[in-house]
C-alpha positions in Angstrom: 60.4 77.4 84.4 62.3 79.0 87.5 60.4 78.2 91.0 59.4 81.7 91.8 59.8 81.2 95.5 64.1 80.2 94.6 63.7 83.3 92.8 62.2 84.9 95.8 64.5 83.1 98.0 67.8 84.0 96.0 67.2 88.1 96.0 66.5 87.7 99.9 70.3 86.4 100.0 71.8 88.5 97.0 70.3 91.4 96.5 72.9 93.3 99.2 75.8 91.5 97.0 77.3 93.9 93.6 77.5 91.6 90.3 79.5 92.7 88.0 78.5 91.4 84.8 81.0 91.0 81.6 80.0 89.9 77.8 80.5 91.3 74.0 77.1 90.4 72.6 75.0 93.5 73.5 71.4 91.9 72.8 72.9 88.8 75.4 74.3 91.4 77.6 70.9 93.4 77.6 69.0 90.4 78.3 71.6 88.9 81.3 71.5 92.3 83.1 67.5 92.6 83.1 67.3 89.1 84.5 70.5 90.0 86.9 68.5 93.4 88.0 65.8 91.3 89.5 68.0 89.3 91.8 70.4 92.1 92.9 70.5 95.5 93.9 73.6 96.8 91.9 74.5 95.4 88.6 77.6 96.8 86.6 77.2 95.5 82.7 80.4 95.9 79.8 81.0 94.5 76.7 84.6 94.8 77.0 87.1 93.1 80.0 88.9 96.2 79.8 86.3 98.3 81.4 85.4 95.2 83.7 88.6 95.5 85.7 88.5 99.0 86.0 84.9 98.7 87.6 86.1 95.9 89.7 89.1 98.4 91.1 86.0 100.7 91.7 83.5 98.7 93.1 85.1 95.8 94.2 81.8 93.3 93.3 81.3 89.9 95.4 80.1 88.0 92.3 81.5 88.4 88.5 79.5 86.8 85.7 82.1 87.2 82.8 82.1 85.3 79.1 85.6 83.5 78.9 86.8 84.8 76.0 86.0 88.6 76.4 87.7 91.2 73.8 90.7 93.2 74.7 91.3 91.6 77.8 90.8 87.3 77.8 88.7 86.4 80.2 90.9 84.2 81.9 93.8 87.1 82.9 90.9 89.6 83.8 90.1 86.3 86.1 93.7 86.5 87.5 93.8 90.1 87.3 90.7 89.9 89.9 91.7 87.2 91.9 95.0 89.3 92.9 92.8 91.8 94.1 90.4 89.7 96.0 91.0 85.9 96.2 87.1 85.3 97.5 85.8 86.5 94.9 83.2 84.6 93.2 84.0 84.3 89.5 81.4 82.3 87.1 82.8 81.9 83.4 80.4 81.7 80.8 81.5 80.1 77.0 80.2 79.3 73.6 82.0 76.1 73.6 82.5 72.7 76.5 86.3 73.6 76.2 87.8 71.6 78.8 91.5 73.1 78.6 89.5 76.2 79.1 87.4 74.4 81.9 90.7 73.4 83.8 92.7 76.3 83.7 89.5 78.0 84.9 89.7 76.1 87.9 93.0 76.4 88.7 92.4 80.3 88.8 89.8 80.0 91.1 87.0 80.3 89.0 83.4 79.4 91.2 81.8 77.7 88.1 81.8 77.6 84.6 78.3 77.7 82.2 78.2 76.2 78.6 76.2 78.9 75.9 72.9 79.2 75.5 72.9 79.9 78.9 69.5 79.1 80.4 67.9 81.2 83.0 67.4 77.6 85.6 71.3 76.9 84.8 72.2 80.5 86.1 70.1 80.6 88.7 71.2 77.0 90.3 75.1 78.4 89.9 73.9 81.6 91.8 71.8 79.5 94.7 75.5 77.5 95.4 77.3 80.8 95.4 75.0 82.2 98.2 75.1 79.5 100.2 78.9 80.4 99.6 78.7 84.0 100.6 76.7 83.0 103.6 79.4 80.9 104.9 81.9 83.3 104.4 80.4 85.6 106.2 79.9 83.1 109.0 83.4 82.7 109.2 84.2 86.8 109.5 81.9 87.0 111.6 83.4 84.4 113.6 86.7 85.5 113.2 86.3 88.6 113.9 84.8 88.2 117.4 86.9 85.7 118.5 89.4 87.6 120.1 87.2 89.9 122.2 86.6 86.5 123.9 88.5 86.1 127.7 90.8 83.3 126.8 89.5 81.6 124.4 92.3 80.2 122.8 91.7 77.5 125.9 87.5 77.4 125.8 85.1 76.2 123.7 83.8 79.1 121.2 80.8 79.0 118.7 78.8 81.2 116.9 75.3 80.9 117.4 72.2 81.9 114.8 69.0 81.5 117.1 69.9 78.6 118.7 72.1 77.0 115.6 75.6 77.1 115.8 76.7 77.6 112.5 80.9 78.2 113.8 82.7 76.2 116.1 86.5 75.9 117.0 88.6 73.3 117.1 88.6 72.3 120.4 85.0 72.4 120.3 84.8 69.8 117.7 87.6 67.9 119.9 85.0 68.3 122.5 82.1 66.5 121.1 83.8 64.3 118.5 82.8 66.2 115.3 85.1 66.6 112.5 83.4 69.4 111.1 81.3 71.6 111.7 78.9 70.2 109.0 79.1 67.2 110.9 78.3 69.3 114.2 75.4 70.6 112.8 74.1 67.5 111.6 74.6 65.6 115.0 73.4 68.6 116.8 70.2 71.0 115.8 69.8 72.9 118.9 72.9 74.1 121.4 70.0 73.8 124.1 69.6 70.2 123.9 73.3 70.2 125.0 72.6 71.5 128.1 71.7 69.0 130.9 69.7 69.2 134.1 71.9 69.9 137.4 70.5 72.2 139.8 71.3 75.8 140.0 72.2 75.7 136.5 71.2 77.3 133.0 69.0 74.7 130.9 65.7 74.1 129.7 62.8 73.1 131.6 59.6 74.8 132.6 60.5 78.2 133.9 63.6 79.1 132.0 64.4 78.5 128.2 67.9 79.0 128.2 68.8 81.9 125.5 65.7 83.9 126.9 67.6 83.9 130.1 70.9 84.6 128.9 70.1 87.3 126.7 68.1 89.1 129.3 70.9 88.7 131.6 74.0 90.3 129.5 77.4 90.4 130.6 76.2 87.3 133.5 78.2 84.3 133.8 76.3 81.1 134.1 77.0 77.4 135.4 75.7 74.5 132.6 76.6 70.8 132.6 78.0 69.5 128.7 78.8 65.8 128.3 81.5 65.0 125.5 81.7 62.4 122.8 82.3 59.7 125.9 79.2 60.9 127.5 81.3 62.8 130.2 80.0 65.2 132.5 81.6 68.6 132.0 80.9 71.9 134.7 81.6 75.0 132.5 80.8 78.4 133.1 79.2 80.3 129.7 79.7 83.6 129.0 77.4 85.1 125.7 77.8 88.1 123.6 75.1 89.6 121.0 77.2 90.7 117.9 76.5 94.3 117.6 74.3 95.3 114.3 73.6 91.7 113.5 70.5 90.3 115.2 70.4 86.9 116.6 74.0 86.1 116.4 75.4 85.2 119.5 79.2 83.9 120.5 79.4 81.4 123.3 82.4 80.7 125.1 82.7 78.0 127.3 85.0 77.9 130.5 85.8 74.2 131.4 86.0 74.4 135.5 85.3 70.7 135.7 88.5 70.1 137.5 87.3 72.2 140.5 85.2 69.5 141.5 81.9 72.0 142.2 79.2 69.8 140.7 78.4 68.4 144.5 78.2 72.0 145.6 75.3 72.6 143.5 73.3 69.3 143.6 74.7 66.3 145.7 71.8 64.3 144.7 72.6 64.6 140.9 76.6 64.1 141.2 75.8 60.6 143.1 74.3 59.6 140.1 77.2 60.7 137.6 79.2 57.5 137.6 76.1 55.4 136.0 75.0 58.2 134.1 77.7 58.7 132.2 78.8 55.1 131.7 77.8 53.9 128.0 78.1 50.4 128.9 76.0 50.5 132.0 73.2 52.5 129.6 73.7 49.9 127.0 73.0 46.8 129.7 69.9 48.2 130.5 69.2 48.5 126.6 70.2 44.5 126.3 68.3 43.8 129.1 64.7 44.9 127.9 65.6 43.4 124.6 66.6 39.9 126.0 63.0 40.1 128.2 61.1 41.6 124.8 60.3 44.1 128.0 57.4 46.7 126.7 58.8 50.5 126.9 56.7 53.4 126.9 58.0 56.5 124.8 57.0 59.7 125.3 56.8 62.6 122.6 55.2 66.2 122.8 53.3 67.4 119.9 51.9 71.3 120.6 51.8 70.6 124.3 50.0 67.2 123.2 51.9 64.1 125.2 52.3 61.6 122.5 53.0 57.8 124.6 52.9 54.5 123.2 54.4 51.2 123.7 57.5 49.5 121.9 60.0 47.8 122.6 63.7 47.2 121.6 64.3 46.1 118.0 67.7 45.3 117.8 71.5 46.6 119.4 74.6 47.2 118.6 77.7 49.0 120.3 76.5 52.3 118.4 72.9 51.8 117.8 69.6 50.9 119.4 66.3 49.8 116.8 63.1 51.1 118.6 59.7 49.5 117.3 56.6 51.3 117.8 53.4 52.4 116.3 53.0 54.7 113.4 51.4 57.4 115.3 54.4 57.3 117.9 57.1 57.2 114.7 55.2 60.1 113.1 55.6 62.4 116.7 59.1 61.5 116.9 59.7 63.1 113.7 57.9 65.8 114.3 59.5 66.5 117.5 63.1 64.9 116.5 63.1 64.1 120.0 62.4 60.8 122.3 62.1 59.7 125.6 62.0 56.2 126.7 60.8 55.0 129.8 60.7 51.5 131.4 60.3 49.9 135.2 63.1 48.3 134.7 65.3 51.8 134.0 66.8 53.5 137.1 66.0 56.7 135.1 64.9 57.8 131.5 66.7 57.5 128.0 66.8 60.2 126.1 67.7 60.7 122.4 67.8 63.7 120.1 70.3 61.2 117.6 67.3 60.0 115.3 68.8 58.7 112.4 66.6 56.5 110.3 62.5 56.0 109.8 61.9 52.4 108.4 57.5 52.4 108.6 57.8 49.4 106.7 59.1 47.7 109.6 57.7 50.6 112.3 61.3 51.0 113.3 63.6 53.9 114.1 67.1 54.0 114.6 68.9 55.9 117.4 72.4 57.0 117.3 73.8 58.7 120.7 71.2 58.2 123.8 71.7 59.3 127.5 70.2 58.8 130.9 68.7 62.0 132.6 66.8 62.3 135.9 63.7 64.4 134.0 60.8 63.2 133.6 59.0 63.4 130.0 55.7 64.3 131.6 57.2 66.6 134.4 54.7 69.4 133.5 52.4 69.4 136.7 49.9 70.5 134.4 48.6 70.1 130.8 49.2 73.3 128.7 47.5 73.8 125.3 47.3 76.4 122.3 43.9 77.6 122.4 42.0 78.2 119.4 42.4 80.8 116.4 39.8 82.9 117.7 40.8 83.0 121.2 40.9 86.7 122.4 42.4 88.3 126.1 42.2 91.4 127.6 44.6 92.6 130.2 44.0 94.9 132.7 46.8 96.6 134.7 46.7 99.6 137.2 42.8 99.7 136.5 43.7 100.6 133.0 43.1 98.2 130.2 46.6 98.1 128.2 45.9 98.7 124.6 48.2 96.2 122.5 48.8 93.3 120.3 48.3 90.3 122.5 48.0 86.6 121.5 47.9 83.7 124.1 50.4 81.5 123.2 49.0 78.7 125.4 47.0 77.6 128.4 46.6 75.6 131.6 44.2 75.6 134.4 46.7 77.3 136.6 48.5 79.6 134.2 48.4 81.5 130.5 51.1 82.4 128.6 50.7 85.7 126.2 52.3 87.7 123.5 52.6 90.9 123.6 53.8 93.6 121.3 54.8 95.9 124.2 54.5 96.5 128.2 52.8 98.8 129.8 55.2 101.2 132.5 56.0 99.4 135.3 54.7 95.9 134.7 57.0 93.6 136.2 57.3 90.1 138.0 55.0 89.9 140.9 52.6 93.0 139.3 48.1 92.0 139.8 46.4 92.3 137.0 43.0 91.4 135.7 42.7 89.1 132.5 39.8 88.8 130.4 39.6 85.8 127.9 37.2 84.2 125.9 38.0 80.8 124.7 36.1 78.6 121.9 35.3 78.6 118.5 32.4 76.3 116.6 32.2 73.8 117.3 32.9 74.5 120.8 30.9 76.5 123.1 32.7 79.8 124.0 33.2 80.3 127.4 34.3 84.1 129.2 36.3 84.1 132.2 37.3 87.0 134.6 39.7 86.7 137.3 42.9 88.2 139.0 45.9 86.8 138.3 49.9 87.5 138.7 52.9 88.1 136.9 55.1 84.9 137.0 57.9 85.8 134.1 58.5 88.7 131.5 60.6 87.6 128.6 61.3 89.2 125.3 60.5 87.1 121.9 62.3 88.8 118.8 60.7 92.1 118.8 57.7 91.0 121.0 57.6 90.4 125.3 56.1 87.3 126.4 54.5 87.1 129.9 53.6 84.2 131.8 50.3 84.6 134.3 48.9 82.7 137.6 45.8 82.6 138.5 43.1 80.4 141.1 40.1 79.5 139.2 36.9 78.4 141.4 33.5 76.7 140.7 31.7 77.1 137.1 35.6 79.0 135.5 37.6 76.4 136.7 35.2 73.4 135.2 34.7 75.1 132.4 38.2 75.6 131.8 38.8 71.9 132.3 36.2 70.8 130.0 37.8 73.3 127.2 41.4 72.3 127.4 40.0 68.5 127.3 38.2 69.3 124.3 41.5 71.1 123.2 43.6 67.8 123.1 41.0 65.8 121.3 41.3 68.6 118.8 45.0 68.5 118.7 45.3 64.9 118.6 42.6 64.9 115.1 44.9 67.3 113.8 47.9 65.0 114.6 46.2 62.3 113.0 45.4 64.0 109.8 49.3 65.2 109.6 50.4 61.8 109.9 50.1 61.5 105.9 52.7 64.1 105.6 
């Protein structure tokens, strides 16, 4: 039996897409098309190949689902006949018999698979999950074609076409860039373009007060400074410039400017370019690796896990020109894969090692394997305060012009200096720097809920698909600011017996 979330999953990405749908047994045919009718929007159904090509002329179908040896017309030259028209289309043959002459000169048409009679309702549908994946990429790559040339120069920059924060296109000299000869490959090596993007002042990246594609999408048309390094572990300065793609949400196109020639990096932070020569030196980084291993020297790593810091000892397993062994704890291991990010830390280290390259688990052996690792000056616990999620039933109020605003709102998390919300809209003239009162209560069984009042200030307004997301500061004093203590403490043991109980996963 089918897995009714594929099912599920396959109308999501075909029901937009027209099947045409070709075969002489009228019962089989009546049968197909029901089935086909719960996947997609449009189905066109003949008995005859004839007709088939004249509704293809019409309708022009993405998919065509057609019995090889059709009356009136063979299958094969309505296959060619279609083709001509449209050489992307998918074409999925369907026969009585495992010829293989058939099979061959199938392929050589252009024909996206071929299915052996009785056809069985998981065979069709694992045909029809590879030819939306299919589609999908094709549209990637219009999409990517398409806006490519309203890009300044960018036959000379870096260009990729971002889903979220995915890049799903890249140019060549992109994968040049980074050493990827794909863009499967890309993808692989890189999950996030944001992990890309390293800490130099004055310039776009992550860290506490700015996530990166919140702050270039509400900042259109704005040129920004961020510092890449490339498959040597070269620091790059290029300027970024993002477009939204009109009528498709959350696709962006990034071009990248490489400036690095100008020399500018000491303009924005002296302190950071004096440091660039070991940084970016994988030998130096890989002496200091040898070096802990030789002296078995212990190495904290750090992990975040809901705002949770995850740290436990290791040390260096084994080394190689491409490849550094970390040994650890399960409970560290576990964090790393959640987070699919590490930082390791050491006296011994003139600054941290980061990796985002984690390759292999071994918990026989409590081992992980890192691929590419770099030095940053940023500290894993650089958060002057511990923030938290609060608990399901946690509940604010906000108050604003003396009015309480009537919307959604969720708190997203919380310290004892600032709470970030959710909110499904602003009220008029709510901005950066706007008072406001919040009222929240905090707690649910088996804690003790605790209600706090107090002023408090707009730090940042963001948008979050669909949704705003502030961030508020406040000064909490006697019995509201223990309280609040004693509630995110008891927060993080929560957290960390939900931690533990994932770690079967």
């Amino acid at each position: 039996m089918v897995d009714p979330d594929v099912l599920k999953k396959l109308r999501k990405a075909l029901h937009n897409y027209p099947l045409l749908y070709v075969e002489e047994n009228s019962a089989l045919n009546a049968q197909a098309s029901a089935l086909f009718k719960n996947i997609f929007d449009t189905v066109y159904a003949t008995c005859d190949a004839t007709e088939a090509l004249d509704l293809y002329e019409r309708y022009r179908p993405a998919i065509v689902v057609a019995d090889i040896k059709t009356p009136l017309l063979e299958g094969l030259k309505l296959a060619k006949n279609i083709t001509a028209i449209d050489p992307s289309v998918k074409i999925i043959f369907t026969s009585s018999h495992d010829d293989k002459a058939l099979l061959h000169e199938a392929i050589r048409l252009g024909a996206f698979d071929y299915i052996v009679k009785p056809i069985t309702v998981q065979s069709l549908v694992d045909v029809l999950v590879r030819c939306a994946r299919e589609l999908r990429l094709q549209m990637h790559q219009r999409l990517f074609n398409t806006y490519l040339q309203n890009i300044f120069n960018y036959q000379h920059n870096l260009i990729l076409l971002l889903h979220r924060e995915t890049v799903v296109m890249a140019n060549q000299p992109c994968l040049d860039f980074f050493g990827a000869s794909s863009i499967e490959e890309f993808g692989r090596r890189f999950l996030n373009f944001g992990d890309l993007l390293l800490e130099h002042s004055g310039f776009l990246y992550n860290h506490d007060k700015i996530e990166w594609l919140k702050e270039a999408k509400n900042r259109p048309g704005k040129l920004f400074n961020v510092k890449i390094a490339d498959a040597e572990g070269n620091s790059h300065h290029f300027v970024l410039n993002m477009q939204a793609i009109p009528d498709k949400e959350d696709y962006y196109i990034l071009s990248l400017n490489d400036v690095t020639e100008l020399n500018l990096l000491k303009l924005f932070d002296p302190s950071v370019a004096e440091k660039e020569s070991i940084q970016k030196d994988k030998r130096i980084l890989h002496g200091l690796l040898e070096m802990a291993k030789r002296n078995n020297a212990k190495i904290k790593i750090h992990n975040l896990y809901k705002g949770l810091s995850i740290t436990n000892d290791g040390v260096i397993d084994g080394l190689d020109d491409n490849y550094v062994w970390i040994k650890t704890t399960f409970m560290q291991l576990k964090a790393m894969q959640f987070e699919r990010r590490v930082v390791l830390v050491s006296d011994i280290f003139p600054m941290f090692i980061v990796s985002t390259d984690l390759l292999r688990f071994n918990f026989d052996r409590m081992t992980v394997k890192l691929g590419e690792c770099r030095m940053t000056t940023t500290s894993p616990t650089r958060r002057q305060y511990i923030r938290v999620p609060p608990d399901a039933e946690a509940k604010a109020t906000l108050l604003f012009q003396g009015r309480k605003f009537e919307t959604e709102i969720q708190i997203a998390d919380i310290s004892i200096k600032a709470m970030r919300l959710i909110l499904a809209s602003l009220p008029a003239g709510f901005q950066a720097g706007s008072k406001v009162i919040l009222d929240f209560v905090l707690g649910a069984p088996p804690l003790k809920p605790i209600i706090i009042n107090t002023e408090a200030e707009v730090y940042r307004i963001g948008e979050l698909y669909h949704q705003y997301e502030a961030v508020f500061t406040y000064e909490l004093r006697g019995r509201h600011h223990k309280e609040l203590i004693d509630y995110i403490a008891k927060r993080q043991m929560q957290l960390i017996r939900e931690f533990k109980e994932r770690q079967n996963e």
